[in-house]
C-alpha positions as CSV (number, residue, x, y, z in Angstrom):
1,X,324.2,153.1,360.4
2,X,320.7,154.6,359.3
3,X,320.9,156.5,356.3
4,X,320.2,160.1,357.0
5,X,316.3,161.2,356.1
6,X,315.2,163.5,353.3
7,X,313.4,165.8,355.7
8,X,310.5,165.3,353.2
9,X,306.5,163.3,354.3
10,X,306.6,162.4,350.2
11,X,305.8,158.8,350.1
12,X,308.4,158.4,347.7
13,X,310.9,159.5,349.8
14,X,309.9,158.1,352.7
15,X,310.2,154.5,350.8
16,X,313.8,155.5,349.7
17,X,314.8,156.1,353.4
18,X,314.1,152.9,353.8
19,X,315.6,151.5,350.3
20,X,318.3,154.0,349.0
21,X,321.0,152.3,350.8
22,X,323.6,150.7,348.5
23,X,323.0,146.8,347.9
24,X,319.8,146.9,349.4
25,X,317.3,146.5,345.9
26,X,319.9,143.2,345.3
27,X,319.7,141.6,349.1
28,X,315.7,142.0,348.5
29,X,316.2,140.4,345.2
30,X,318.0,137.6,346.5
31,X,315.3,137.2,349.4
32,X,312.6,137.1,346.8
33,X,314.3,134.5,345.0
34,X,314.1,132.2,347.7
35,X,317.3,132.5,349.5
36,X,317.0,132.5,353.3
37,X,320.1,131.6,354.7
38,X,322.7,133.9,355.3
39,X,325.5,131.5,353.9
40,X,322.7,131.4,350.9
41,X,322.3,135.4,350.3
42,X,326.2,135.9,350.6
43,X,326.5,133.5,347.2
44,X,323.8,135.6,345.5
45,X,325.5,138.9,346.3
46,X,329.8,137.7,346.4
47,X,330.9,140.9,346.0
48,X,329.2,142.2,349.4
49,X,331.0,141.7,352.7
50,X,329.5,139.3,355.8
51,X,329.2,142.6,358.0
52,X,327.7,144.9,355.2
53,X,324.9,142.2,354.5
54,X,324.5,141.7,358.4
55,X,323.9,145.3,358.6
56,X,321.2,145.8,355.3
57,X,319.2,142.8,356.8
58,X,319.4,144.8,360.2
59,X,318.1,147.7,359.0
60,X,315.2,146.2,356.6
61,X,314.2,144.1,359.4
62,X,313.9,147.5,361.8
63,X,311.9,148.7,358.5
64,X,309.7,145.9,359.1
65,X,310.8,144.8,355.0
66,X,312.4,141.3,356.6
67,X,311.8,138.8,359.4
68,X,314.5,137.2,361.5
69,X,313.6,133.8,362.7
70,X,316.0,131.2,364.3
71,X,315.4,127.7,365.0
72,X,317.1,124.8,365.3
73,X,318.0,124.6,361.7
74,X,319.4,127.9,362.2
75,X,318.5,131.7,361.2
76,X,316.4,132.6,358.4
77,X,315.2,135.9,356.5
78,X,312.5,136.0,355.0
79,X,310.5,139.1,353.4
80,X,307.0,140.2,355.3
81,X,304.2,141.7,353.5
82,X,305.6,144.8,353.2
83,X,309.1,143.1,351.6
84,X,306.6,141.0,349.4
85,X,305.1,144.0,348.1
86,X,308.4,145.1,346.7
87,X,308.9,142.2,344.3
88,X,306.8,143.4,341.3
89,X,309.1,146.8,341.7
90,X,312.1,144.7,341.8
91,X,311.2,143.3,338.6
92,X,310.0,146.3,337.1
93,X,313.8,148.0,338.1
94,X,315.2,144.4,336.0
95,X,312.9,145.3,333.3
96,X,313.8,148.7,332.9
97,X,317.8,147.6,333.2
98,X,317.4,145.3,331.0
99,X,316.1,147.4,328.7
100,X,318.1,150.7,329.0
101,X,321.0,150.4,331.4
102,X,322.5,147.4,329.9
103,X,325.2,148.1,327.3
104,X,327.9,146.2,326.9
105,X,329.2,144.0,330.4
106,X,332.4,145.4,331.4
107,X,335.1,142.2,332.5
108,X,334.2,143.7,336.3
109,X,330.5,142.8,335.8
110,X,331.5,139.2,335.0
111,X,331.8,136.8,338.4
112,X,331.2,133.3,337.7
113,X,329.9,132.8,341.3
114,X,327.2,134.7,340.7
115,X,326.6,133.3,337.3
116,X,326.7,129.7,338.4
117,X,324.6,130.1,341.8
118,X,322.3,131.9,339.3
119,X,321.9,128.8,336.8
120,X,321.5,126.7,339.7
121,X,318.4,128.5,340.6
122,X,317.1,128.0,337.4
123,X,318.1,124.7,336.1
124,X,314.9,122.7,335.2
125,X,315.5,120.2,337.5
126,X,312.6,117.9,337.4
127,X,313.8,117.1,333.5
128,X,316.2,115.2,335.0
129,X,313.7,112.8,336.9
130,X,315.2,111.3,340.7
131,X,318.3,109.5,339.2
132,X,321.2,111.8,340.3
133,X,323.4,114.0,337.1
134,X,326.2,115.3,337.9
135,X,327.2,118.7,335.0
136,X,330.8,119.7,335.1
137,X,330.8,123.7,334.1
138,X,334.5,124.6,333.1
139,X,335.6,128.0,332.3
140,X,338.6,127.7,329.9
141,X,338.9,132.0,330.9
142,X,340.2,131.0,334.7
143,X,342.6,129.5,335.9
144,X,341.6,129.6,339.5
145,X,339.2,127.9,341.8
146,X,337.0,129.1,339.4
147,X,337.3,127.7,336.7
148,X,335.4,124.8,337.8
149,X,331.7,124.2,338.8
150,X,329.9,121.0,339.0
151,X,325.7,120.6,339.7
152,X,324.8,117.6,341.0
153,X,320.6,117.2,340.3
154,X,318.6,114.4,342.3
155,X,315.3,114.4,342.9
156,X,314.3,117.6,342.1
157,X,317.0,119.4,343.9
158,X,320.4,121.0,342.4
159,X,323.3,121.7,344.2
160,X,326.1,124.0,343.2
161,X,329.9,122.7,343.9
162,X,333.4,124.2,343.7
163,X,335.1,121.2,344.6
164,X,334.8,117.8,342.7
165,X,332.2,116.0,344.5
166,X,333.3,112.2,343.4
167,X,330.7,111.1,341.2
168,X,331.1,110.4,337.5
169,X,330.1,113.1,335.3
170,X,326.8,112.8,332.5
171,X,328.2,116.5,330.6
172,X,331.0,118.2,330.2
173,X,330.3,121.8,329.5
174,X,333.4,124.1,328.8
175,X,332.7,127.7,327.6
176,X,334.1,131.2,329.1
177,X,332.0,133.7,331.2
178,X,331.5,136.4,329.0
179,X,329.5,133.4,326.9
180,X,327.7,131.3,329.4
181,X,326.3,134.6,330.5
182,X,325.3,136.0,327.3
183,X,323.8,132.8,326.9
184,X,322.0,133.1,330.7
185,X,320.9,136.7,330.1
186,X,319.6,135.8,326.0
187,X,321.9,137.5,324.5
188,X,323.4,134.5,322.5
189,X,321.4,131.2,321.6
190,X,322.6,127.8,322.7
191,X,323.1,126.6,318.9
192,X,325.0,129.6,317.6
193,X,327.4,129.4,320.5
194,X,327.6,125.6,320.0
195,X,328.1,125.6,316.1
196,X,330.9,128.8,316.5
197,X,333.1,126.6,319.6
198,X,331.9,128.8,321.9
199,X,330.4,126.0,323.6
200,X,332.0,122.6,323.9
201,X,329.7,120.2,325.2
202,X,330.6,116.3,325.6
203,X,328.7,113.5,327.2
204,X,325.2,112.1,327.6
205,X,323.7,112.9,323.9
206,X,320.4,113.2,325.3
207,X,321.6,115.6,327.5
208,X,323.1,117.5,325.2
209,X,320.3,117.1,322.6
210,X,318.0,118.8,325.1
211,X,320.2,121.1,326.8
212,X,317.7,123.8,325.9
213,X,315.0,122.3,327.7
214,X,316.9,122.1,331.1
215,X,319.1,125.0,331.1
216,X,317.1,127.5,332.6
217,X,317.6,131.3,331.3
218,X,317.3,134.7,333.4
219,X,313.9,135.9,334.2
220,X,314.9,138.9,331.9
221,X,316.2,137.0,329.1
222,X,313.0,138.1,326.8
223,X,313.5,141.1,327.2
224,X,315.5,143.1,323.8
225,X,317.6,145.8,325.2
226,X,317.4,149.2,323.8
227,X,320.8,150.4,324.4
């Protein structure tokens, strides 16, 4: 479904026919984060369903925002000039969040899918060299699938898992969500949420000694809120 026009030739809201739909600003984010699989996207954005996400990357690719390509690897998206155009006001909507629509994060705004495909993204993966590490991420909030997340990190690439991939583990991380992403998003530093038990972290001690270094933070981390 096309969302209905404005009935207005104002640049501005010509751009949100194209834009205003809901999920649409996130499904761009994820694109300009690198994602281009469809399996990849859905990860980024958990809470959207397979045919809403099927229909946004439709639309933006009618908008000429995204490119469909298939090949023998499969389909990928990937954003055209005019989607590559958008990322500095993608950022500058995270920037502004970050600034004056944060708050408080309600339990709803917690997912640790999100979270942990996030960190993933971010991890500083060439820290670890080519030898493979394998970080077990335990939630002590969850009792579910959940509540258990390990990366494995070779060779510059780091892969997310939700099932025990078999290989012995270098750090045992166990924390809750609401901390791990206040740690993420800057709100709370690694050594205060260490030294208050926040953070239980057991293994490698040069891991551990430099968990700062390789545990990337969200681009908007920096960034003091104002309310």
């Amino acid at each position: 479904m096309t969302m209905k026009g404005y009935g207005q030739f104002c640049p501005i809201a010509k751009a949100s026919e194209v834009l205003g739909e809901r999920w649409t600003h996130l499904v761009i984010r994820e694109l300009g984060a690198g994602s281009e699989a469809f399996n990849d996207l859905r990860r980024g954005l958990p809470l959207m369903s397979p045919s809403l996400l099927s229909m946004r990357l439709k639309s933006l690719a009618a908008a000429g925002v995204v490119q469909r390509t298939e090949s023998d690897k499969g389909v990928r998206y990937t954003l055209t000039e005019a989607g590559r155009e958008l990322k500095p006001i993608i950022l500058a909507m995270g920037t502004w969040g970050q600034r004056w629509a944060r708050g408080k994060f309600d339990k709803k705004d917690l997912d640790p899918s999100m979270l942990m495909w996030d960190i993933h993204r971010t991890m500083k993966a060439k820290y670890f060299g080519a030898k493979r590490h394998v970080l077990l991420f335990e939630f002590a909030d969850y009792t579910s699938k959940k509540r258990r997340w390990w990366l494995v990190i070779e060779s510059g690439e780091v892969d997310v898992c939700m099932k025990d991939p078999g290989h012995e583990i270098d750090l045992h991380l166990i924390t809750d969500v609401r901390t791990l992403t206040g740690i993420w998003m800057g709100d709370i530093g690694l050594g205060q949420a260490i030294r208050s038990n926040l953070l239980r972290v057991t293994g490698s001690p040069r891991l551990k000694r430099d968990i700062s270094t390789w545990l990337g933070t969200n681009f908007f981390a920096g960034i003091k809120p104002v309310v």
